[in-house]
N, C-alpha and C positions, 0 to 999 in steps of 0.2 A: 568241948575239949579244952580241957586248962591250957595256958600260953607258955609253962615249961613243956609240958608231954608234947604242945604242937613246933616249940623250937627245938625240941630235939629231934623230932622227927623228920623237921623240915633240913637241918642238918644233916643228919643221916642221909637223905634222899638225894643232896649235895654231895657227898664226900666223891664218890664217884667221877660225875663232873668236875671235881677241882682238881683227883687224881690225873684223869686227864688232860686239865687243862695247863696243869705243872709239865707234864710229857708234851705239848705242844708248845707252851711258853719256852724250855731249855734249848729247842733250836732254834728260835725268834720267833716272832711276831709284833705287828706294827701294832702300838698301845689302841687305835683304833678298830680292828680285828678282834684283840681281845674281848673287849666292849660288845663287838658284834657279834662273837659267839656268845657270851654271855646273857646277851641279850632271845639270842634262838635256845638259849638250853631254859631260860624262864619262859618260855613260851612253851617249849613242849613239858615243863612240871607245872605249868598249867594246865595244859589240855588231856595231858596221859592222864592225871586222875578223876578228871572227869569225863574223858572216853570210860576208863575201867568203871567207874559208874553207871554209866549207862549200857558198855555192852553186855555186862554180866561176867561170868565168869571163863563159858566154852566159849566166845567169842575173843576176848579179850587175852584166854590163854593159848588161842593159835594167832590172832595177831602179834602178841607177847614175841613167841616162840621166832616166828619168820625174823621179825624186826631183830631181838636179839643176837642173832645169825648173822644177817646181814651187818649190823652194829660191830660183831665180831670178827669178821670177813675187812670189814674195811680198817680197820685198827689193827689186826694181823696185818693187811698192807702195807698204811701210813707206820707202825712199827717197822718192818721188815726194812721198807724204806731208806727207814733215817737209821738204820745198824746197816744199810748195804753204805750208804754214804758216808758215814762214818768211818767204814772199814777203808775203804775209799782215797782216806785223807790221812791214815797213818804211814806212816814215814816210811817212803820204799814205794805207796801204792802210788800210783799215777793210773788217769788223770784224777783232778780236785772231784768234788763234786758240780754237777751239770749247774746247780743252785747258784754255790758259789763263784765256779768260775762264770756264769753272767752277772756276777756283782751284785746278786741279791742279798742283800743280808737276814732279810726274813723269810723264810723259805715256807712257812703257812699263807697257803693263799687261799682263802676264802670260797668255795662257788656253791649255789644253789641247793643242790644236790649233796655235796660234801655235809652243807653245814644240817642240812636233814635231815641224812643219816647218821651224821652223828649226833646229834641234838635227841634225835631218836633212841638211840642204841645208849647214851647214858642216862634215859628216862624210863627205861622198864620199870624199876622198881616202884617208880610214882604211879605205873599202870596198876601193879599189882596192889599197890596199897589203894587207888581208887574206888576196887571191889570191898573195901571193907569202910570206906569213909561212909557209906548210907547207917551197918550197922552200929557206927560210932555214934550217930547222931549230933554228927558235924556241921555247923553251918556249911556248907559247901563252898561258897564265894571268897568268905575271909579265910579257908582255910588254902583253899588251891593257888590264890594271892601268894600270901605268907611261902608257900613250898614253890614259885616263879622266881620271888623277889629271894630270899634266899639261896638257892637253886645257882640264880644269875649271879650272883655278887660272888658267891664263892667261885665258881668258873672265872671269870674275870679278874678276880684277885690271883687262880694258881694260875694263868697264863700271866699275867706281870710278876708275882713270885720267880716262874721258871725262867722267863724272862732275863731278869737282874740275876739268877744262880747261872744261867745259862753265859750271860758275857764275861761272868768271873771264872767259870769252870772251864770256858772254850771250846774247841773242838769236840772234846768228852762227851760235851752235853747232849750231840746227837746221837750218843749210844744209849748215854741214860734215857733220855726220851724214848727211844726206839723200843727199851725194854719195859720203861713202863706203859706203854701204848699194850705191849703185845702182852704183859700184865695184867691191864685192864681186859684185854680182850680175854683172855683164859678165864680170868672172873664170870666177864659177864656170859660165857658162853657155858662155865658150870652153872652160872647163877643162883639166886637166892628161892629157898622155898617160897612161896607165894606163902 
């Protein structure tokens, strides 16, 4: 695979991830979290394409399918979320939000589980392109690298991104967020032809 076709691709597979890492960066997160999700979304565009590799394609397109759902299910949440708190904090509503009034200022927290499913749920499409990496005649190793290392940095970049737009735009920014969370999730829940 030539090294433009594989940086565009690897891009592509990204955008997703940075989409929503821009919707979680606009209500804060501590530069460290960032980092950390970044670091779990290049671990699953490492591994989805070489799962979709190896389960085939009826395997991999009801794994796909479930994960997708659930991807969508919790971003529908995490969306709904930050437009309820949002709504919350416009002038008139009382109280603040739960977040803020315990003087969090970064209201992404991190757990297990959370950062799974979503690490998950923005890595379908690496699955889907897994099942065709054999008939490219791909090295497999440098190219699943390249679509982690990629993958990761743009995640990490849109949550510092949303970040620094987030303390300039203020309160706003947990509607924007909210919507493009639940953005991402309508996507990923139509999703892409495989």
């Amino acid at each position: 695979m030539e090294t433009w076709t594989l940086a565009v691709l690897a891009v592509g597979l990204g955008a997703d991830a940075f989409s929503v890492a821009v919707g979680i960066g606009l209500v804060g997160i501590r530069r460290r979290d960032a980092f950390l999700l970044g670091m779990v979304v290049a671990l699953f565009h490492v591994f989805m394409p070489w799962l979709g590799l190896l389960a085939g394609s009826y395997l991999g397109g009801l794994v796909g399918q479930m994960a997708r759902i659930i991807g969508t299910l919790i971003l529908f949440f995490l969306g709904g979320l930050m437009i309820y708190h949002a709504w919350r904090q416009w002038p008139g509503a009382t109280p603040k939000s739960p977040v803020k009034a315990a003087g969090n200022p970064d209201p992404f927290v991190p757990t297990f589980w959370g950062l799974t499913v979503l690490g998950a749920g923005v890595s379908m499409d690496a699955l889907t392109v897994g099942f065709s990496l054999g008939t490219l005649g791909a090295a497999l190793v440098p190219v699943i690298l390249t679509f982690g290392i990629v993958a990761g940095a743009m995640t990490a970049a849109g949550c510092l991104i949303g970040r620094t737009v987030g303390r300039v735009v203020g309160d706003q920014a947990q509607l924007a967020g909210g919507l493009i969370l639940i953005g991402i999730g309508i996507k990923l829940l139509i999703g892409s032809p495989g």
